[in-house]
C-alpha positions, 0 to 999 in steps of 0.5 A, spaced: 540 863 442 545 866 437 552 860 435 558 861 431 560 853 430 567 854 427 567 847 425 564 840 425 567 839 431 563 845 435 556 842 430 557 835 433 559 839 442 552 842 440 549 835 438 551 832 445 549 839 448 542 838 446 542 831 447 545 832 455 539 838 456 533 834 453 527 835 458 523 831 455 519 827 449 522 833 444 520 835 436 527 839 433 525 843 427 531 843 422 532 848 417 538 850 413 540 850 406 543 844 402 550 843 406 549 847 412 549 841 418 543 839 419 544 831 418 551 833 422 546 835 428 541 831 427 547 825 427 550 828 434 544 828 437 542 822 436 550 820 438 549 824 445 542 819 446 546 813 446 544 811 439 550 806 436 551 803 430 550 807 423 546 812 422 545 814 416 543 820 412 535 820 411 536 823 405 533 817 399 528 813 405 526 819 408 525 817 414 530 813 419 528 810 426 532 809 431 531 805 438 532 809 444 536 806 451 530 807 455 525 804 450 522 810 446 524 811 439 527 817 435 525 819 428 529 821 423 526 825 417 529 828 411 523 831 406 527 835 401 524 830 397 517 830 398 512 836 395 507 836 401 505 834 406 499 829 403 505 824 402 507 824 409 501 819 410 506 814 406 511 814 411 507 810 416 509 816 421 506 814 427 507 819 435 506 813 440 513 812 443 517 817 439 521 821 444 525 825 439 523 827 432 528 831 428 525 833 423 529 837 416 526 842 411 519 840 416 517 847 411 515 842 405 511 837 411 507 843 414 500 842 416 502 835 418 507 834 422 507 836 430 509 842 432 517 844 434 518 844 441 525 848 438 526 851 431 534 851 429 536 855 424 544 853 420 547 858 416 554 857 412 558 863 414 565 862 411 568 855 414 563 855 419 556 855 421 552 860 425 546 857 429 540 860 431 535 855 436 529 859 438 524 855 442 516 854 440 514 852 446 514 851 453 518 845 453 522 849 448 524 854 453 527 849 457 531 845 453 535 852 451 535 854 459 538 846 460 543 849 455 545 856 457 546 853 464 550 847 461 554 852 458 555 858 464 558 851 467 564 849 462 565 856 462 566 856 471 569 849 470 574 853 465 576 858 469 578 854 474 
């Protein structure tokens, strides 16, 4: 699924999309340069699951938890920083529990790290942002399903 994001704002609806459509326990490979809106995405989302409070950018601890409504926990990771995947042992990164795993610059963890459930992609593109969100597994599929069905509906609502 192919998205041009005109602003922060349309990043952050894309977020709460996601968030909406989640089929199930998830992991969200982020990809993108410096500055191209994965913490943006990344905060959304989290938004859209209910998490309050401050979330704060991974960027220095690398990893961030957050506790879910319904008792599981969602990991927020950052390994810009990391040189492979060897030091992830460090983290103390554990599956149990976890229902969502978003996972920036995951190329720099590989080998270690769960498999994504949907891959996105963010280029800069002017003031904007073009999205690319391709599923890598079943459940994957799903999710984009959930969303392209979620989107056909607002359209419907609009028109009317």
């Amino acid at each position: 699924m192919q998205l041009f994001l005109a602003d922060a704002d349309a990043t952050e609806m894309l977020g709460r999309a996601l968030a909406a459509t989640q089929p199930g326990d998830a992991v969200v490979h982020l990809h993108g340069d410096l500055g191209a809106g994965k913490s943006t995405l990344a905060r959304a989302l989290l938004r859209g699951l209910g998490v309050e409070g401050a979330i704060r950018s991974p960027t220095y601890t690398l990893v961030e938890r957050y506790p879910l409504a319904d008792g599981r926990e969602a990991l927020h990771l950052d390994l810009y920083r990391i040189a492979d995947a060897g030091e992830l042992e460090f983290l103390g990164l554990d599956g149990a529990g976890i229902g969502l795993w978003l996972i920036e610059w995951p190329e720099r963890g590989a080998g270690g790290l769960p498999k994504a459930d949907l891959r996105v992609d963010l280029d800069i593109a002017g003031t904007g942002r073009n999205v690319s969100l391709t599923p890598e597994t079943e459940m994957g599929g799903r999710w984009l399903e959930g969303l392209a069905f979620m989107a056909q509906l607002r359209l419907i609502v609009a028109a009317s």
